[in-house]
ZAMARGU-4260 file (C-alpha; in steps of 0.2 Angstrom, whole numbers, plus 5000, padded with zeros to 4 digits):
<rodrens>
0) 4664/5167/5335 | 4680/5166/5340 | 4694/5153/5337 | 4710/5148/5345 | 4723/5161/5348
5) 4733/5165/5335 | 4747/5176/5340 | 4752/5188/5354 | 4762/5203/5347 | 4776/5211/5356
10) 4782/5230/5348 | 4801/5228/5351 | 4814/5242/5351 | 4828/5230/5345 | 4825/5218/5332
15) 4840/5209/5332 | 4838/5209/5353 | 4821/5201/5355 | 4827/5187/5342 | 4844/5182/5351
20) 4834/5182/5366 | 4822/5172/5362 | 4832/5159/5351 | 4847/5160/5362 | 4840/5160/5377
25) 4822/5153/5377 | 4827/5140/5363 | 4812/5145/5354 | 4809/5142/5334 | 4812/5159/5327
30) 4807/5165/5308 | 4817/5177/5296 | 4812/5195/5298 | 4798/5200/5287 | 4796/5217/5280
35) 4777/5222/5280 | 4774/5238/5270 | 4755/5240/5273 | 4757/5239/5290 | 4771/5248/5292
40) 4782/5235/5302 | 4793/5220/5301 | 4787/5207/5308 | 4797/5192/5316 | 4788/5173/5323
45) 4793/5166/5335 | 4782/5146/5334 | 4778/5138/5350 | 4770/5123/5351 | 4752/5128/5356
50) 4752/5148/5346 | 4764/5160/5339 | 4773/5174/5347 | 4776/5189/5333 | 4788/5205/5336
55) 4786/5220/5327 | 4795/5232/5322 | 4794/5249/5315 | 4797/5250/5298 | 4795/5268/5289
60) 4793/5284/5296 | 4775/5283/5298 | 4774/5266/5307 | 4760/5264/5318 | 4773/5256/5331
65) 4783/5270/5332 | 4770/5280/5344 | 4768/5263/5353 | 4786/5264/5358 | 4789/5282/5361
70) 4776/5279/5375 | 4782/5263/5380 | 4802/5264/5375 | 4806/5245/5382 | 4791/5237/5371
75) 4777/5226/5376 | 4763/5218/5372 | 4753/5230/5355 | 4738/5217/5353 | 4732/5199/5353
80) 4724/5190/5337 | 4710/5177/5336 | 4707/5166/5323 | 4688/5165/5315 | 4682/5156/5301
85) 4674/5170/5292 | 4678/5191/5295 | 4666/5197/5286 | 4653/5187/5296 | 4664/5192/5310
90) 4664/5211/5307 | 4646/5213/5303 | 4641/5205/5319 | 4653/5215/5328 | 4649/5231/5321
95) 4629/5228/5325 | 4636/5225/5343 | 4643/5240/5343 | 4661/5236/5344 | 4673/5249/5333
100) 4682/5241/5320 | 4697/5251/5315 | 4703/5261/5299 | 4692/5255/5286 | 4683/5241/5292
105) 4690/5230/5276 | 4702/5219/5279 | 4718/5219/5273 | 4732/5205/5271 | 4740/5204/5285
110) 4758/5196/5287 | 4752/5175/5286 | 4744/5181/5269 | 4727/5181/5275 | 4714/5195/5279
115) 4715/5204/5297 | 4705/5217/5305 | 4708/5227/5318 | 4696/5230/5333 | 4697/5246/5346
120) 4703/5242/5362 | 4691/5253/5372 | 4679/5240/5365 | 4689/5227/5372 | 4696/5228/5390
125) 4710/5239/5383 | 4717/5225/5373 | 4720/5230/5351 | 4711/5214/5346 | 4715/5207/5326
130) 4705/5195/5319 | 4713/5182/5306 | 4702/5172/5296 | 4707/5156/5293
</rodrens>
């Protein structure tokens, strides 16, 4: 069902930090900051050759980051997306599996302008799983 990886997101406490650092000294390809209000982050990509890398940060007062990172101050890794070729297929299948899809269970746009999903990590090893259909 799944794809190849999409991204791994990395909830940063400094912007500005996390993109010097990976520009200036990794010499990575790093995007504009993108402001995200449905998710409640900015987001930032970073292209490698083989996936993307995205930072997010909070953006808002009720940002689901900002709990990430008042339990982990220095950042780290929030969650790890596939790709698949159809979510709906995806979800149903899932869901009749048992795994816990999160909020809604609609997707919603997510920051490449195509629907995400969210899956609970206690399903998952402990890893927030998104889906992206591509």
């Amino acid at each position: 069902m799944i794809g190849k990886l999409n991204h791994v997101a990395i909830a940063v406490p400094d912007l500005n930090a996390a993109v010097a650092l990976y520009r200036d000294t990794l010499g990575a390809d790093v995007g504009a900051p993108q402001d995200e209000p449905d998710h409640g982050v900015t987001v930032v990509f970073v292209t490698l050759p083989n996936t993307k890398i995205e930072f997010l940060y909070p953006l808002g007062e009720n940002s689901p980051i900002t709990g990430f990172l008042e339990k982990n101050p220095a950042g780290g890794i929030h969650h790890i997306c596939y790709e698949v070729d159809d979510i709906i297929v995806a979800r149903d299948k899932l869901k009749a599996d048992g795994a816990r899809v999160l909020g809604t269970g609609e997707p919603k746009i997510g920051a490449h302008g195509k629907p995400v999903l969210f899956l609970h990590p206690k399903d998952f090893t402990g890893t927030l799983v998104e889906l992206e259909q591509v």
